[in-house]
C-alpha positions as CSV (number, residue, x, y, z in Angstrom):
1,X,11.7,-42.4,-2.7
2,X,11.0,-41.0,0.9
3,X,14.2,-39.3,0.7
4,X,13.7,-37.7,-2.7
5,X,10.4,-36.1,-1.5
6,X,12.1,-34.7,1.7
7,X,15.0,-33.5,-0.2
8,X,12.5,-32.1,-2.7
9,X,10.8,-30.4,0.4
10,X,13.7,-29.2,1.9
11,X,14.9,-27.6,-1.0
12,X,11.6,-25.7,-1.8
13,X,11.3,-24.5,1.9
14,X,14.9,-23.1,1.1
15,X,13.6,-21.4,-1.9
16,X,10.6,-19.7,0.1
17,X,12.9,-18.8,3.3
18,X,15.7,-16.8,0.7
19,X,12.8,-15.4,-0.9
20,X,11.4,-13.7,2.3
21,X,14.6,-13.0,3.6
22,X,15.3,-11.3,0.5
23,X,11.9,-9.5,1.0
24,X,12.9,-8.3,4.4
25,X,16.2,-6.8,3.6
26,X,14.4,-4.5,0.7
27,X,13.1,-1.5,2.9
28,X,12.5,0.5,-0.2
29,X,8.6,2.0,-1.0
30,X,7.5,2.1,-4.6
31,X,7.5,6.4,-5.3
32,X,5.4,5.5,-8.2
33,X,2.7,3.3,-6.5
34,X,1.9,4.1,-2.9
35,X,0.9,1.0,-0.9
36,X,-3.0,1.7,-0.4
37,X,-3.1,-1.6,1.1
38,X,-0.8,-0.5,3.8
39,X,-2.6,-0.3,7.1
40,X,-1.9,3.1,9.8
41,X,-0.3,0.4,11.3
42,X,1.9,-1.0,9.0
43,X,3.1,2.6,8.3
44,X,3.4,4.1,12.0
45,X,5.8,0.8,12.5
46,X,7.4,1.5,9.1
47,X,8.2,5.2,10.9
48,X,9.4,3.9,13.7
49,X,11.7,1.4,11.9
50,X,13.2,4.2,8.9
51,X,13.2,7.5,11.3
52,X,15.4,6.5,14.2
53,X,14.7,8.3,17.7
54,X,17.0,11.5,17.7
55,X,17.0,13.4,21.5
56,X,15.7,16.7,20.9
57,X,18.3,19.2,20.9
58,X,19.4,22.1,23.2
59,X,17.9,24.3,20.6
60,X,15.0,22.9,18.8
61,X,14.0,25.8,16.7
62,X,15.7,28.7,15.0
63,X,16.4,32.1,17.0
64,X,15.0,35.1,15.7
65,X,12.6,33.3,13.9
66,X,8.7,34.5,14.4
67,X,7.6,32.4,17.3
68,X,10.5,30.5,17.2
69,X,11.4,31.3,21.1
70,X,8.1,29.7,22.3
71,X,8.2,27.0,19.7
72,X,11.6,26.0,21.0
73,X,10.3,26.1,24.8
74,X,7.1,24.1,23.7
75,X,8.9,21.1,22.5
76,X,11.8,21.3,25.4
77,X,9.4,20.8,27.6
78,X,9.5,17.4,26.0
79,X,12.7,16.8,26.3
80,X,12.8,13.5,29.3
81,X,9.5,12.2,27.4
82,X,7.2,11.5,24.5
83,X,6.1,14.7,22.9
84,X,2.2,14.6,22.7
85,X,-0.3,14.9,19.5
86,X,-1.8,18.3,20.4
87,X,1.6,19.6,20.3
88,X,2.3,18.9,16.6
89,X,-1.3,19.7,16.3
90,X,-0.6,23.5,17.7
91,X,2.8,23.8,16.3
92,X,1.7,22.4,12.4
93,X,3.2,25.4,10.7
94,X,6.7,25.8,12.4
95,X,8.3,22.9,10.1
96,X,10.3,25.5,8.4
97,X,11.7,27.1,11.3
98,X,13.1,23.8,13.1
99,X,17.0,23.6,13.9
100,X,18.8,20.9,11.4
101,X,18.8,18.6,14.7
102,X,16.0,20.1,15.8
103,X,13.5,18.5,12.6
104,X,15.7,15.3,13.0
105,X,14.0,15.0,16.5
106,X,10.6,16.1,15.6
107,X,9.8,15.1,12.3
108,X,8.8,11.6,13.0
109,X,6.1,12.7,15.1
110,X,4.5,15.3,12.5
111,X,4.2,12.5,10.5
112,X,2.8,10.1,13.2
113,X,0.3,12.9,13.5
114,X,-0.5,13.0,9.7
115,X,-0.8,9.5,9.7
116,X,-3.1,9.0,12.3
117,X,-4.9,11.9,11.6
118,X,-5.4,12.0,7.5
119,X,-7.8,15.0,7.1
120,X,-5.6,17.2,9.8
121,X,-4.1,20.5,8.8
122,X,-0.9,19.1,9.8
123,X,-1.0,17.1,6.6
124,X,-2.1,20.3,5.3
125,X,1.0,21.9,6.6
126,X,3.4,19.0,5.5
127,X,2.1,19.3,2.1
128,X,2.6,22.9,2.2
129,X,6.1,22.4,3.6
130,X,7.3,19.8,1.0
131,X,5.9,20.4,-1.8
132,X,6.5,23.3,-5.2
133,X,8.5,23.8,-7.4
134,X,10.4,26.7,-7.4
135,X,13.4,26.9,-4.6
136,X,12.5,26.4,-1.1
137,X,15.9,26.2,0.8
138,X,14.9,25.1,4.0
139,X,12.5,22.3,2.4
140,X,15.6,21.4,0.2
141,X,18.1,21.1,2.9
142,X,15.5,18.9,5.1
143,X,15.0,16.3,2.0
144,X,18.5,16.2,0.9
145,X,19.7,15.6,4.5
146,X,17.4,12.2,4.2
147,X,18.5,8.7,3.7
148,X,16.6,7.3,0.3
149,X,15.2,5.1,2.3
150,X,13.0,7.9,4.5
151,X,12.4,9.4,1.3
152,X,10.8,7.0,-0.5
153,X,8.8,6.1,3.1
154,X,7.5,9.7,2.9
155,X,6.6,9.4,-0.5
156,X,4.4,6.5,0.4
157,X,2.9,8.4,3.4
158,X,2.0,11.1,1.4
159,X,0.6,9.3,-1.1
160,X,-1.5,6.9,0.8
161,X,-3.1,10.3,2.7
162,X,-3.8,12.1,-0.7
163,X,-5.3,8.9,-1.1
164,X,-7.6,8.8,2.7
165,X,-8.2,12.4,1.8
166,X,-9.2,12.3,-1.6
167,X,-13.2,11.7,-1.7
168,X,-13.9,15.0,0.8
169,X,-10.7,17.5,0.0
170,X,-9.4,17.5,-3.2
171,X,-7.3,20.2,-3.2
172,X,-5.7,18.6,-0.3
173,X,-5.2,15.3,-2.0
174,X,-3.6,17.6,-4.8
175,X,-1.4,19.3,-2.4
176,X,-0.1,15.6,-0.9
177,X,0.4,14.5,-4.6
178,X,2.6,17.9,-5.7
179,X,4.7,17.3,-2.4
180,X,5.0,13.6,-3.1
181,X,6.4,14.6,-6.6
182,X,9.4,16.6,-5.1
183,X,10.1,14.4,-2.5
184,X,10.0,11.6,-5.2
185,X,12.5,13.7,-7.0
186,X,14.9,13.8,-4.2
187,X,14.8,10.3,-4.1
188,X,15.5,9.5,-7.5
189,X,18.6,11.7,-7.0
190,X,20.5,9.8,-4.4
């Protein structure tokens, strides 16, 4: 009888140890349902995890782009170390004029920022940035260039700020949500 109830045992702790190994392999984010339960924390890690570190560049932003020259020597400056808050804070609108490798290597951190900081115009700016719906090239390429799992992480970011952000800025919150719709449509594309 003993043995029945610790084969019985073992075999249930079996069931529960697949089960969350299953769990841990699926890396996808619900684009319908943002996780409000998900804490900063849980996300910044969830960043960390999906993004992976890319060196910045030799040439971070665009040439000939407006401001692009002082953009690109702002974040080289960075180049041996971690690029601080205040400057994705003073460089929120140069998302469009980022290098290919160049956004690679910077994007995680906007989105660090965003997180941390849910009100911020740099979520401003990444809503601005991602979201329409008429043809935005630069946006397009960015997205398309992403893994479905980063897309479906940056759905659930933007959705859980429209959420943090919805009781004092509404038009915010509706900016997060349009750009959550076309980076949920890239995602439903790969």
């Amino acid at each position: 009888m003993r043995r029945i109830a610790i084969a019985a045992i073992l075999v249930v702790c079996g069931f529960i140890l697949a089960a969350h190994a299953r769990e841990a392999t699926l890396t996808r984010f619900s684009i319908s349902d943002p996780s409000v339960a998900m804490t900063k924390t849980e996300l910044l890690e969830h960043v960390a995890k999906t993004f992976p570190k890319v060196p910045l560049p030799e040439r971070v932003a665009e040439s000939g782009v407006y401001d692009s020259d002082d953009i690109d020597r702002e974040f080289r400056r960075y180049r041996d170390g971690l690029i601080g808050d205040q400057v994705f804070f003073d460089n929120r609108t140069a998302l469009p004029v980022f290098t290919d490798d160049g956004f690679r290597a910077v994007f995680p951190g906007f989105l660090r920022y965003a997180i941390n900081n849910p009100a911020s115009d740099v979520s401003d700016y990444l809503a601005s940035f991602l979201g329409g719906t008429g043809s935005k090239p630069v946006t397009d390429s960015r997205l398309a260039s992403m893994s479905r799992s980063q897309l479906d992480l940056l759905a659930t970011i933007l959705g859980w700020l429209g959420q943090r952000v919805s009781a004092l800025e509404p038009h915010l919150a509706a900016a997060l949500d349009d750009a959550r719709a076309r980076v949920g449509r890239f995602a439903t594309s790969k």
